[in-house]
VOVEXLO-728409 format. One line per field, with one value per atom (N, C-alpha, C): residue number from 1; atom name; x, y, z. Coordinates in steps of 0.2 Angstrom, whole numbers, plus 5000, padded with zeros to 4 digits. Atoms other than C-alpha are relative to their C-alpha. Last residue first. Layout:
BEGIN
seq: (NUM/...)
atom: (CA/...)
east: (X/...)
north: (Y/...)
up: (Z/...)
# end
This chain:
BEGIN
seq: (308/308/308/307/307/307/306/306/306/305/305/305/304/304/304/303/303/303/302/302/302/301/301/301/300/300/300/299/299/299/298/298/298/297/297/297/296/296/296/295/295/295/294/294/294/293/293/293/292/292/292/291/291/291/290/290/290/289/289/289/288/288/288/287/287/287/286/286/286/285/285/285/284/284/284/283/283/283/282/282/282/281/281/281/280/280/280/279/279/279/278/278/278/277/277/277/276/276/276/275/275/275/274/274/274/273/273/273/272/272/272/271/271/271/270/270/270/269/269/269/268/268/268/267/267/267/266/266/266/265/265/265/264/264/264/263/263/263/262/262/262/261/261/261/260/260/260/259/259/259/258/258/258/257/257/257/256/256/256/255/255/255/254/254/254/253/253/253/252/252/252/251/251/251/250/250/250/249/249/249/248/248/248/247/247/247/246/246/246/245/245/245/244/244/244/243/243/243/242/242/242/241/241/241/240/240/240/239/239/239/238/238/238/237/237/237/236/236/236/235/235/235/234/234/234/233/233/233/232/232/232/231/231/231/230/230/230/229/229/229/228/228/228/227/227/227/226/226/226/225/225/225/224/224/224/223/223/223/222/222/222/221/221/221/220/220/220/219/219/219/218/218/218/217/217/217/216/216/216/215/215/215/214/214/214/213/213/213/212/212/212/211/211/211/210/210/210/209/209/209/208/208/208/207/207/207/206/206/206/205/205/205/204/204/204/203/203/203/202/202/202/201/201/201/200/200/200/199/199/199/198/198/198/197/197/197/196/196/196/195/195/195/194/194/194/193/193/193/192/192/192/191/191/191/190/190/190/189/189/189/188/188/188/187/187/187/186/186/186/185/185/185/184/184/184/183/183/183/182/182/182/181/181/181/180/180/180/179/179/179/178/178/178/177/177/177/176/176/176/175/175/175/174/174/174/173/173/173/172/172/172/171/171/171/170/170/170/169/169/169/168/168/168/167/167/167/166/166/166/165/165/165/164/164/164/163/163/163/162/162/162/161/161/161/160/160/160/159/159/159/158/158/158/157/157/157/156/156/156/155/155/155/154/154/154/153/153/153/152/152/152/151/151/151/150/150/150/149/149/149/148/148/148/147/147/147/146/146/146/145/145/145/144/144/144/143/143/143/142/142/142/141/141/141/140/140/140/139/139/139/138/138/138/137/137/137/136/136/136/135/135/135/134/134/134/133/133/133/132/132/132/131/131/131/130/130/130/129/129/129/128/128/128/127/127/127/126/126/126/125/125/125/124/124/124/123/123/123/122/122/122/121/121/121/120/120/120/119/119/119/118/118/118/117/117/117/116/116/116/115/115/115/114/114/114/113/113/113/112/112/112/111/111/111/110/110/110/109/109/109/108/108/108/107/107/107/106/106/106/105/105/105/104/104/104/103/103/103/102/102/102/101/101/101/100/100/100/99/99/99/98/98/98/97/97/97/96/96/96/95/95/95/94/94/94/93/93/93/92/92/92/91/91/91/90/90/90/89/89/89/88/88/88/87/87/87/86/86/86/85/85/85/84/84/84/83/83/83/82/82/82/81/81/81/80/80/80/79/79/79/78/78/78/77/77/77/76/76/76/75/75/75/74/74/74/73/73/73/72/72/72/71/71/71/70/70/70/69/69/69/68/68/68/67/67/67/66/66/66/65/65/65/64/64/64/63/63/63/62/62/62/61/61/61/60/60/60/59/59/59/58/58/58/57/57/57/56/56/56/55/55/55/54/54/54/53/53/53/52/52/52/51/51/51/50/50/50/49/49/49/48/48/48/47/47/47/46/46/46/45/45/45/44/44/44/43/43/43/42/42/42/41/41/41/40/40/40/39/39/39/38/38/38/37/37/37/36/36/36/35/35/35/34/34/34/33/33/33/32/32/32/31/31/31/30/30/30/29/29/29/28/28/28/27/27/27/26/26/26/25/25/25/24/24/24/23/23/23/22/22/22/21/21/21/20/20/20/19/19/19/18/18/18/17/17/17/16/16/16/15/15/15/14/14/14/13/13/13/12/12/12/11/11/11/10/10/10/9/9/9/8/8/8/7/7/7/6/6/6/5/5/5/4/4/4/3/3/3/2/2/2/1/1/1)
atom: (N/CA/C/N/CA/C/N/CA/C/N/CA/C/N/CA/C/N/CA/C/N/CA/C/N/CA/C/N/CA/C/N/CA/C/N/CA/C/N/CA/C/N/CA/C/N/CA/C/N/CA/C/N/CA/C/N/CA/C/N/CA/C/N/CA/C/N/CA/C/N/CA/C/N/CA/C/N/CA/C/N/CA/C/N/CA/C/N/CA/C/N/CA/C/N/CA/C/N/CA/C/N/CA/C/N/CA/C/N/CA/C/N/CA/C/N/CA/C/N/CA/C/N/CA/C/N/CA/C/N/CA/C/N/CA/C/N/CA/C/N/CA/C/N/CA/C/N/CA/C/N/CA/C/N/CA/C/N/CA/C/N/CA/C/N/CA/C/N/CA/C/N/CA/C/N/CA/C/N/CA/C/N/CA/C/N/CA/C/N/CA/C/N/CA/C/N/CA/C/N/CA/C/N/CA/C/N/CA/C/N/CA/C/N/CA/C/N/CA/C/N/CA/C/N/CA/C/N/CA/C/N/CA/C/N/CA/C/N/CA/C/N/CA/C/N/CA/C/N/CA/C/N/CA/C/N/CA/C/N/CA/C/N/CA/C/N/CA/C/N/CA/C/N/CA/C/N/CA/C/N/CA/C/N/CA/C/N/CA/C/N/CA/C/N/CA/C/N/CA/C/N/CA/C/N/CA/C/N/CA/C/N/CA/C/N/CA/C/N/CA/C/N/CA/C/N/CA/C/N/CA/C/N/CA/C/N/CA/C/N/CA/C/N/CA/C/N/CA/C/N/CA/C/N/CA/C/N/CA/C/N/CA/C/N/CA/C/N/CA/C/N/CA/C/N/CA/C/N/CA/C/N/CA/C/N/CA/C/N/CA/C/N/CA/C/N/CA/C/N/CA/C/N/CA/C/N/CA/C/N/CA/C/N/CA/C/N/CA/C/N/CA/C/N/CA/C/N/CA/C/N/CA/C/N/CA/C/N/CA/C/N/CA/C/N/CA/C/N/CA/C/N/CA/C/N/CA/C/N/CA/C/N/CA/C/N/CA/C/N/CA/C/N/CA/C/N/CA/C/N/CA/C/N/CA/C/N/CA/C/N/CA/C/N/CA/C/N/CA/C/N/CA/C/N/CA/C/N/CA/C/N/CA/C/N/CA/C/N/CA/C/N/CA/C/N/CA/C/N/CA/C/N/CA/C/N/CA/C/N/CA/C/N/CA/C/N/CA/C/N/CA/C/N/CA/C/N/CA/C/N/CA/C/N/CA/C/N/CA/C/N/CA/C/N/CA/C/N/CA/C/N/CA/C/N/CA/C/N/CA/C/N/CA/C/N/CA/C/N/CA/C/N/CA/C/N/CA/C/N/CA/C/N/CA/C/N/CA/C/N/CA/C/N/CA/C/N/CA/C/N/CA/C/N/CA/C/N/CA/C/N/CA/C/N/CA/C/N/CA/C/N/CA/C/N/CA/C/N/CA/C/N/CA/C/N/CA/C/N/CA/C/N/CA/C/N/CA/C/N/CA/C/N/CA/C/N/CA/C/N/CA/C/N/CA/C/N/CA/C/N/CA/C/N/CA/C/N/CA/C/N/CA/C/N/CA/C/N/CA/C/N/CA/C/N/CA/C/N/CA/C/N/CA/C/N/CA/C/N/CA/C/N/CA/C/N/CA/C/N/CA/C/N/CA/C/N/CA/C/N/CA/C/N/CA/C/N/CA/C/N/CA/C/N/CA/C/N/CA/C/N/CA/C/N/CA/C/N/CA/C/N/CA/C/N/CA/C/N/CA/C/N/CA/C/N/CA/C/N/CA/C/N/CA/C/N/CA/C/N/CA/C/N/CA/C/N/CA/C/N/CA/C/N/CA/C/N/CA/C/N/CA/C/N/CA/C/N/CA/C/N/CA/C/N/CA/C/N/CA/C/N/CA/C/N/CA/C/N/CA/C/N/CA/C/N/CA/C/N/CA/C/N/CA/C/N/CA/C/N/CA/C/N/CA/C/N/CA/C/N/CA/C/N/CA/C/N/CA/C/N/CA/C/N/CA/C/N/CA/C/N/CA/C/N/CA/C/N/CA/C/N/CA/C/N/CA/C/N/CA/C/N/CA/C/N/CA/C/N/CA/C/N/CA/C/N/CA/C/N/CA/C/N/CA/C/N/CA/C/N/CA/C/N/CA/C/N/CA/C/N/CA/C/N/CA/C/N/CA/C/N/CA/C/N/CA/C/N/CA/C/N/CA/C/N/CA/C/N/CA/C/N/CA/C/N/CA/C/N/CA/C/N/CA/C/N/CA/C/N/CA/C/N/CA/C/N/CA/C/N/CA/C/N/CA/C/N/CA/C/N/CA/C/N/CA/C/N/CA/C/N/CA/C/N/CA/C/N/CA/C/N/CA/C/N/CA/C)
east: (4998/5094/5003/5000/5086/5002/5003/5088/5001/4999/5099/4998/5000/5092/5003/5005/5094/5003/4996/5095/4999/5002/5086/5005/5003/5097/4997/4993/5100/4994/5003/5087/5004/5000/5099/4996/4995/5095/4996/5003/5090/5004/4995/5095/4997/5004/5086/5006/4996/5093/4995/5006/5087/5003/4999/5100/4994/5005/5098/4999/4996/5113/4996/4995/5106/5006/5006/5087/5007/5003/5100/4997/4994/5109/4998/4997/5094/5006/5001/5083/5005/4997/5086/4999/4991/5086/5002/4999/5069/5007/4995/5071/5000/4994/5059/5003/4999/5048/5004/5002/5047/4999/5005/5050/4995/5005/5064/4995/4997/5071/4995/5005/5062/5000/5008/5071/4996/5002/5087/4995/5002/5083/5000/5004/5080/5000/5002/5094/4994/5000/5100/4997/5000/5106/4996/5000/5107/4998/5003/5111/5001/4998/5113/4996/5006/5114/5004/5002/5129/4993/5004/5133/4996/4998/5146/4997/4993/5136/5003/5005/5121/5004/5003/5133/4995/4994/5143/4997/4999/5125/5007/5003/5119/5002/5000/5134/4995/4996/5132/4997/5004/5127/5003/4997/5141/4995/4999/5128/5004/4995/5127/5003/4995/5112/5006/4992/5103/5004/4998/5084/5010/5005/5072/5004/4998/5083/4997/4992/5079/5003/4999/5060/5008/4996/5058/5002/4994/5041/5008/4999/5027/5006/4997/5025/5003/5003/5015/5002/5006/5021/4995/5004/5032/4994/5004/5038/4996/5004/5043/4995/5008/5050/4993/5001/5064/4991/5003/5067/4995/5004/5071/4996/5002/5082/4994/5004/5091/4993/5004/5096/4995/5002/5101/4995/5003/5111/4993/5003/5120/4995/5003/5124/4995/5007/5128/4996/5005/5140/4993/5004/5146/4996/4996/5151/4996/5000/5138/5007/4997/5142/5001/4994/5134/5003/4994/5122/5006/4995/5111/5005/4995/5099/5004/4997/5080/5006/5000/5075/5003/4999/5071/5000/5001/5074/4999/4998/5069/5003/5001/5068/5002/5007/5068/4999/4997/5079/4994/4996/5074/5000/5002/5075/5001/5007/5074/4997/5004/5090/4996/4995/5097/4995/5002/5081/5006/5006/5088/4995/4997/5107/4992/4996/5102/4999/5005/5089/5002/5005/5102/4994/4995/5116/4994/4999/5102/5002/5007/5098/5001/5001/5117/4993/4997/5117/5002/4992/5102/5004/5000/5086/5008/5003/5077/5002/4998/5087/5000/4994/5085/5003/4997/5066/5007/4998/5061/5001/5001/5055/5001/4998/5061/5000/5001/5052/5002/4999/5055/5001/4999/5049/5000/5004/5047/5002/4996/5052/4996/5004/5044/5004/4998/5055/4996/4992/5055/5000/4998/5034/5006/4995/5027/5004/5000/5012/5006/5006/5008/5000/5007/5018/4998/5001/5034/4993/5000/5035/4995/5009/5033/4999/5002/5050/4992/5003/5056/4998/5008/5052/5001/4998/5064/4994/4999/5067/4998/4992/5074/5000/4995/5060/5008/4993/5047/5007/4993/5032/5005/4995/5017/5003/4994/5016/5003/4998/4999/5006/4996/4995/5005/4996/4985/5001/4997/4979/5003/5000/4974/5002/4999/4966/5002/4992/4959/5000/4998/4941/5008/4998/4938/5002/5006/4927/5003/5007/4940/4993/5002/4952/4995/5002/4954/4999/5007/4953/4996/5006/4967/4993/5001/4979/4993/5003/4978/4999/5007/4979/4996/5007/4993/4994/5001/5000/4998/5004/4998/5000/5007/5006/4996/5003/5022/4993/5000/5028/4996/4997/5027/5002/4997/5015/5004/4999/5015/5001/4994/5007/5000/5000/4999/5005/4997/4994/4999/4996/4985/5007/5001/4975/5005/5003/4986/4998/4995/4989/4996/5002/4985/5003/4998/4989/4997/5001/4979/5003/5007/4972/5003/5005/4988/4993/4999/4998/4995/5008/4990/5001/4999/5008/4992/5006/5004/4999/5003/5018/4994/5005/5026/4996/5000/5043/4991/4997/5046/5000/5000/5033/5005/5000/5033/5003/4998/5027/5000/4998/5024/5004/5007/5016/5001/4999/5032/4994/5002/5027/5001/4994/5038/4998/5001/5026/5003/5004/5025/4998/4998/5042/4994/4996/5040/5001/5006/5026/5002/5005/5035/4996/4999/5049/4995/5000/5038/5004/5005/5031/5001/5003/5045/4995/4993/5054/4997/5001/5036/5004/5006/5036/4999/4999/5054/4993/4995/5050/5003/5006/5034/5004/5003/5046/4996/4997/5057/4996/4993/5049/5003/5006/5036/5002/4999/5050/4996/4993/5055/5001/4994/5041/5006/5003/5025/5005/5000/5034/5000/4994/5039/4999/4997/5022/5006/5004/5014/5004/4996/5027/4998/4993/5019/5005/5000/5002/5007/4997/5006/5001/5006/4996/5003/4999/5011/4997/4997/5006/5003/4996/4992/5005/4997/4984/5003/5005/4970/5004/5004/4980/4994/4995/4994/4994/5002/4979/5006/5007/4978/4998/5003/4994/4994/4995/4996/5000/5003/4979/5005/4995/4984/4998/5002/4967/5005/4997/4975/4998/5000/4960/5004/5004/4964/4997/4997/4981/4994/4994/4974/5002/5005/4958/5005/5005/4971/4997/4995/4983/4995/4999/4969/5004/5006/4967/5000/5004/4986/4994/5010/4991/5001/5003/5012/4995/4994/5021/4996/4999/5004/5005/4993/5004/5004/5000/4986/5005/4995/4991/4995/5004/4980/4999/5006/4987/4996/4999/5003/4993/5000/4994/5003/5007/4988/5001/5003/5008/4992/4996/5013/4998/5001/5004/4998/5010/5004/4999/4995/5026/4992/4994/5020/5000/5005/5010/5000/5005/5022/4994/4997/5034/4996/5004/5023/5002/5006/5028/4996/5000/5046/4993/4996/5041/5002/4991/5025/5004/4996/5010/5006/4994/5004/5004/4993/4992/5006/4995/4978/5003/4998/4960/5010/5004/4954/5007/4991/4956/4997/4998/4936/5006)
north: (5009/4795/5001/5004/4813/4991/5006/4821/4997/5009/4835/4997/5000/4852/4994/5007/4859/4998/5003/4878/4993/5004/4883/4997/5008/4893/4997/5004/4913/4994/5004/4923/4996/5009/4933/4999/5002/4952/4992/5005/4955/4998/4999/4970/4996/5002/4973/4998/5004/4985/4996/5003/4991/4995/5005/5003/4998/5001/5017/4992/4996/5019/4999/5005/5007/5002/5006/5017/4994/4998/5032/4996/4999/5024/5004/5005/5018/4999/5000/5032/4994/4992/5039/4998/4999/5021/5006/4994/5018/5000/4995/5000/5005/4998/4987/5006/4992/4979/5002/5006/4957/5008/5000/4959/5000/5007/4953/5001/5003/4970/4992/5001/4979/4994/5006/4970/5003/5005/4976/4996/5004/4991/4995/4998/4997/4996/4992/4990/5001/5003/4972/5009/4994/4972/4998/5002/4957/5007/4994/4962/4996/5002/4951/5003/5003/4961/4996/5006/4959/4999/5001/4978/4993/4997/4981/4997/5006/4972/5001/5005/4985/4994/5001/4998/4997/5002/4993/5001/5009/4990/5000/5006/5007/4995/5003/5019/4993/5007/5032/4997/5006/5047/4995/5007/5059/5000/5000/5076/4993/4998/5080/5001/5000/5073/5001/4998/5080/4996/5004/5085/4999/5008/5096/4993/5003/5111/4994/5001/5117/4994/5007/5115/4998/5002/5128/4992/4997/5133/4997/4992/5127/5000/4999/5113/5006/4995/5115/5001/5005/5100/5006/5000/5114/4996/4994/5117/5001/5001/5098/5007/5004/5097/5001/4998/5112/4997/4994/5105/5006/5001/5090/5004/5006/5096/4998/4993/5109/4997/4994/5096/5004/5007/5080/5006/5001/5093/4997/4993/5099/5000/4999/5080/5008/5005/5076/5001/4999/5091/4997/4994/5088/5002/4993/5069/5006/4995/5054/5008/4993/5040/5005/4997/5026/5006/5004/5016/5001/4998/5028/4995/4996/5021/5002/4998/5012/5005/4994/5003/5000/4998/4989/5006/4992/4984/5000/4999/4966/5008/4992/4960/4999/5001/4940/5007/5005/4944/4999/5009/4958/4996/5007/4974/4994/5001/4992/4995/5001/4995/4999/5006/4992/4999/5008/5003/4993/5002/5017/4993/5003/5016/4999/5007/5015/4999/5003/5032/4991/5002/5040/4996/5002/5039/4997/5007/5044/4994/5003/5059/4995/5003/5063/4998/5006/5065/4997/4999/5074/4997/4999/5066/5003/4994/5070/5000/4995/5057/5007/4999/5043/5006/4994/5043/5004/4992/5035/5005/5002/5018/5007/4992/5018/5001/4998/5001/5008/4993/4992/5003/4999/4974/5009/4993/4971/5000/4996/4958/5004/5005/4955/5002/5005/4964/4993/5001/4980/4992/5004/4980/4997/5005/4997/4995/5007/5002/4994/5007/5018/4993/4997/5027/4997/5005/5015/5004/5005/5025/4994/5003/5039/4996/5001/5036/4998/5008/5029/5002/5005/5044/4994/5007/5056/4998/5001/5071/4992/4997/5071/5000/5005/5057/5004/4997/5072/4994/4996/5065/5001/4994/5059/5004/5000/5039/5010/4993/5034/5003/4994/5017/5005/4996/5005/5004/4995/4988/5006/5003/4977/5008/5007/4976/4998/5003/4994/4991/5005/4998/4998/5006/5013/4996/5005/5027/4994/5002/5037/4994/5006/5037/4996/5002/5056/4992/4998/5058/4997/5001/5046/5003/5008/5051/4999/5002/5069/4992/4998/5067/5000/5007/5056/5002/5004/5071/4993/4995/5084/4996/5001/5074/5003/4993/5073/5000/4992/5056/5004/4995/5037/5005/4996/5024/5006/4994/5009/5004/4995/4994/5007/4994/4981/5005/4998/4962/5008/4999/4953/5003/4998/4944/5002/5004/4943/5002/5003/4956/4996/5006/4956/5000/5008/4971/4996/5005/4987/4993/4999/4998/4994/5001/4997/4996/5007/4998/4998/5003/5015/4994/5006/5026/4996/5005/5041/4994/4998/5047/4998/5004/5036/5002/4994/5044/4997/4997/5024/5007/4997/5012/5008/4993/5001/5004/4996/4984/5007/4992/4973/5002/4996/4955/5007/4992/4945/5003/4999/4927/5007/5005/4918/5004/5009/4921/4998/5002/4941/4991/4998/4943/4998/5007/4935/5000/5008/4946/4996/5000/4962/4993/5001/4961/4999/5009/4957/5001/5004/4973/4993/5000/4983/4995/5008/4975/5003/5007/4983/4995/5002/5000/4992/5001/5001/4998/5006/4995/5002/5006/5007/4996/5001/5021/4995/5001/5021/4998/5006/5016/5000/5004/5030/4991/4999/5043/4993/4999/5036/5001/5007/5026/5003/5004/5037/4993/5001/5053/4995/5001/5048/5002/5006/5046/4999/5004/5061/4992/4999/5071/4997/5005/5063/4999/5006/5067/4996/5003/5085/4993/4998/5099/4994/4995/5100/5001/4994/5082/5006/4996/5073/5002/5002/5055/5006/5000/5058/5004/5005/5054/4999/5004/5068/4992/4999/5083/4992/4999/5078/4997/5006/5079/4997/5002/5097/4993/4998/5103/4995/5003/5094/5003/4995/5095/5004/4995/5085/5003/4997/5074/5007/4994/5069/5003/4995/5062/5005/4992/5053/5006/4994/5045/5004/4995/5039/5004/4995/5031/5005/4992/5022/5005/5000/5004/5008/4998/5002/5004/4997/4988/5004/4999/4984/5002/5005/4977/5003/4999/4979/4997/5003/4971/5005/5007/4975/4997/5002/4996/4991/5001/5003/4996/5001/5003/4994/5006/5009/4995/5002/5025/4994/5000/5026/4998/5008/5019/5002/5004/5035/4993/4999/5048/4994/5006/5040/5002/5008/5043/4998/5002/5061/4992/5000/5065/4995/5004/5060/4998/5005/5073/4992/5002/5084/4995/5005/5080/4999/5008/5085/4995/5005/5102/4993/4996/5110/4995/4997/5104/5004/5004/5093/5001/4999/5105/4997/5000/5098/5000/4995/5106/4998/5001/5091/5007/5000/5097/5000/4995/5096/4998)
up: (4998/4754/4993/4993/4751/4997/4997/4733/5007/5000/4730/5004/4993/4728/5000/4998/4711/5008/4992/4711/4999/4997/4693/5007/5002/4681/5007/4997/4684/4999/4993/4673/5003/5000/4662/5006/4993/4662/4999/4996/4643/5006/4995/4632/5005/4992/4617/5003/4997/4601/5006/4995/4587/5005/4997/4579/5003/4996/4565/5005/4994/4555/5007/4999/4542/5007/4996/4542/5003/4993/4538/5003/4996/4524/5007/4998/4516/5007/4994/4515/5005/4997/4499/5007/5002/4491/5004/5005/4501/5000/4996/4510/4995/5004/4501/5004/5004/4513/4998/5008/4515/4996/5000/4534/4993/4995/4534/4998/5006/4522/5002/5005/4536/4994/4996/4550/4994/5000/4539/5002/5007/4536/4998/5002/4555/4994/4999/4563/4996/5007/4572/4999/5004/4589/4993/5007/4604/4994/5005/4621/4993/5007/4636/4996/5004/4653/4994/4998/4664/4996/4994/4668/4997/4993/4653/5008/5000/4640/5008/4997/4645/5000/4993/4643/5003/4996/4629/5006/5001/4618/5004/4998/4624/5003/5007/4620/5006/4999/4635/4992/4994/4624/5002/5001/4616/5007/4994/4614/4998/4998/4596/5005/5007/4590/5002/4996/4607/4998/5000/4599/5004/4994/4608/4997/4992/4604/5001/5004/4585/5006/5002/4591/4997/5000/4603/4998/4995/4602/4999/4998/4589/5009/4995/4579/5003/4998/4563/5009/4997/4551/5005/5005/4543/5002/4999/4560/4994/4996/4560/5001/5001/4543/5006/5004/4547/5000/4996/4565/4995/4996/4557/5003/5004/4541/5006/5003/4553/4997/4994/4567/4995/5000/4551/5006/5005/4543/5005/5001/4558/4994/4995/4563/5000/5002/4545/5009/5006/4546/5000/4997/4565/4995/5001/4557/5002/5006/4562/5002/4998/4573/4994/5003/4568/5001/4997/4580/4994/5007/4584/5000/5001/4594/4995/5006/4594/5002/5004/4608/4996/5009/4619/4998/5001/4638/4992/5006/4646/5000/5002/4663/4991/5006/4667/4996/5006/4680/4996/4997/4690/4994/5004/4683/5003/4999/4695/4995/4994/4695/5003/4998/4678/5008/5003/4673/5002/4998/4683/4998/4991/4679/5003/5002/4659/5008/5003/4663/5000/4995/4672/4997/4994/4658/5007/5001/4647/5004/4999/4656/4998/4993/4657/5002/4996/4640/5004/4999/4636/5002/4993/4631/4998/4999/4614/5008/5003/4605/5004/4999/4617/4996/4995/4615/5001/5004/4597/5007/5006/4607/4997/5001/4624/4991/5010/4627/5001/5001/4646/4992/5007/4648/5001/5003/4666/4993/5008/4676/4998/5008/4695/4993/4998/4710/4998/5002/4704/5001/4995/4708/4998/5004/4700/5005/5001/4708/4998/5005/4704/4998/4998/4718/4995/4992/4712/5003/5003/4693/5007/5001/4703/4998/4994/4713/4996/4996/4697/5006/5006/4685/5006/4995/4699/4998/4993/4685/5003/4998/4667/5007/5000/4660/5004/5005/4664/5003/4999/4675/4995/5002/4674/5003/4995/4677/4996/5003/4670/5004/4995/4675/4998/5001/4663/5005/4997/4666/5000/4996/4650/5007/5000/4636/5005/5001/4637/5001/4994/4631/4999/5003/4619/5004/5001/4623/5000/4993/4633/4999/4997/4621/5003/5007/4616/4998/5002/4634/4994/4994/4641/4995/5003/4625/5005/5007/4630/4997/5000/4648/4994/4998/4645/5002/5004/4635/5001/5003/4648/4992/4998/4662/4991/4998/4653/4999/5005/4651/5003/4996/4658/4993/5003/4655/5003/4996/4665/4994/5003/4656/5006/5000/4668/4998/5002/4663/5001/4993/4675/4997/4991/4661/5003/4995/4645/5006/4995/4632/5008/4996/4615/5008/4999/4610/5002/5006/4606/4998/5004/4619/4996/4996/4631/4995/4999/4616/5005/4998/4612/4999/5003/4611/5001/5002/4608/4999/5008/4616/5001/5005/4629/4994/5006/4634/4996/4998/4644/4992/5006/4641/5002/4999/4654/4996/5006/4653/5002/5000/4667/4995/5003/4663/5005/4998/4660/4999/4991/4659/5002/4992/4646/5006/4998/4634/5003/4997/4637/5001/4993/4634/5003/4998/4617/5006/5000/4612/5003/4994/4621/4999/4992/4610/5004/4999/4595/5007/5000/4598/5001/4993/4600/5003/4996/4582/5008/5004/4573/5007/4996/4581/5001/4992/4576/5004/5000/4557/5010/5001/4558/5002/4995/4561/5001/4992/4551/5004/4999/4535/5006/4999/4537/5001/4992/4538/5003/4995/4522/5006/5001/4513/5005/4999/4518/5001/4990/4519/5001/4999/4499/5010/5001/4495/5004/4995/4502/5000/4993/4493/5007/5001/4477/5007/4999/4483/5001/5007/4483/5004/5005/4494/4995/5005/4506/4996/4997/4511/4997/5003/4505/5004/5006/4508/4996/5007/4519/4992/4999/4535/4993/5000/4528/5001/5008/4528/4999/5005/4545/4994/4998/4550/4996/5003/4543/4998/5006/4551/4994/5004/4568/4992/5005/4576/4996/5000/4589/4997/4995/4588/5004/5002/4571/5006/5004/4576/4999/4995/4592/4994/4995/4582/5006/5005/4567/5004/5002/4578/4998/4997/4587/4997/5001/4575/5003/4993/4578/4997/4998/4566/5006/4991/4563/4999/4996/4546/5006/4995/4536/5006/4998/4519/5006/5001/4515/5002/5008/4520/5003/5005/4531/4994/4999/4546/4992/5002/4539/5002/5006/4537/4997/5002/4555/4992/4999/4561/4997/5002/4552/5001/5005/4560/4994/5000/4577/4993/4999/4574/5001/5003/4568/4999/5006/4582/4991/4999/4593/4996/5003/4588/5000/5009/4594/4997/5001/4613/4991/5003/4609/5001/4996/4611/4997/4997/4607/5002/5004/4599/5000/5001/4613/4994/5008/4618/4999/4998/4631/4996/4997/4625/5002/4991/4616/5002/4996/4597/5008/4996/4589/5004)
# end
């Protein structure tokens, strides 16, 4: 039975989709990222399309199930993947604030490893942390959760600080498939906000574009998504939820710029690492597709000079 809160509009569906995806890499023997949950968020939305996708069809045709599984299913598992290890590393040197920025279905909470006195922040629109919360309810978190809803375009860091948040510990920040769906002065605000509320040790990661597509390939690339997504079962204004054709600040010069240290790599290559073949029809989009982290340097130890 579909829990009452409609996540089938907007850029919340999209979420669907991305827990889609991690449920059928799941499955796989040679699993680049595990979330045990996807599969009970997806079926929960009652998602008919979906669905029918977790039990190995799409459109009625195995074949077309394949190729979701390798091309969209390639992106996204390989960002879910390089998040993770962000967070693993971050969490060994002691960072135990994570804030999941646009969180979806995300169910890290539920499903990492993470150490006592660890507290994820989610942030999103009240109406899909209600849905994740429900459809969850029976299953114990690892660690601390705090629900932060609000819309990424209004004041996310006041709420963010009403549920506890404490600027002045590090944070690991994951904007994981969000930057698309924000406008370009949201972004903008989104960088200047996270600058501002990281103390050293801080982290950021995400996925962006890191090749500037032509208005053809950018018009392609809006019809093409918005296409598949109504196909999927999406309802209201889906033409619009992405901003392809806004000039976003450029992450990697704006985290350079202000003093963080940024390291890059893209989608088909960390597959390629990862020991998975890169679909051919996919290749040049997963290589446009950037993974970037963004680290405020911790300043070195003071030393004191010894007495006498």
């Amino acid at each position: 039975m579909p829990i009452d809160d409609d996540i089938t509009t907007g850029a919340a569906f999209t979420a669907i989709g991305a827990a889609a995806m991690r449920a059928l890499e799941s499955h796989r023997p040679d699993a680049v990222c595990t979330d045990p949950y996807a599969e009970i968020l997806v079926r929960a939305t009652g998602v008919a399309q979906w669905i029918e996708v977790l039990d190995g069809r799409y459109g009625g045709s195995t074949a077309e199930f394949a190729r979701l599984r390798e091309v969209m299913g390639g992106f996204m598992i390989t960002r879910t993947r390089y998040c993770d290890d962000v967070i693993g590393r971050a969490l060994a040197e002691g960072v135990r604030q994570l804030a999941i920025l646009g969180a979806g279905l995300d169910a890290r909470a539920w499903r990492l490893e993470l150490p006592t006195g660890t507290t994820v922040f989610e942030i999103d629109q009240p109406k899909v942390l209600r849905f994740k919360a429900t459809a969850l309810a029976d299953h114990p978190l690892v660690a601390t959760r705090r629900e932060v809803p609000v819309d990424l375009r209004e004041n996310w860091p006041k709420a963010l600080s009403d549920n506890g948040f404490e600027p002045t510990r590090p944070t690991v920040w994951i904007a994981e498939g969000l930057l698309p769906y924000l406008p370009a002065d949201a972004v903008l605000a989104l960088f200047e906000n996270i600058a501002a509320h990281s103390a050293p040790g801080s982290r950021f990661a995400a996925n962006f574009n890191a090749a500037p597509l032509t208005g053809e390939q950018l018009a392609k690339l809006r019809e093409d998504a918005a296409r598949r997504y109504r196909e999927m079962g999406a309802r209201g204004d889906v033409e619009n939820m992405w901003h392809f054709d806004e000039i976003q600040a450029d992450a990697v010069s704006w985290f350079t710029a202000h003093g963080w240290s940024v390291t890059t790599t893209d989608t088909a290559r960390l597959l390629t690492e990862l020991g998975r073949p890169v679909p051919a029809e996919a290749r040049a989009t997963m290589r446009a597709q950037g993974l970037l982290t963004a680290a405020v340097p911790t300043p070195p130890p003071i030393n004191t000079p010894s007495a006498g």
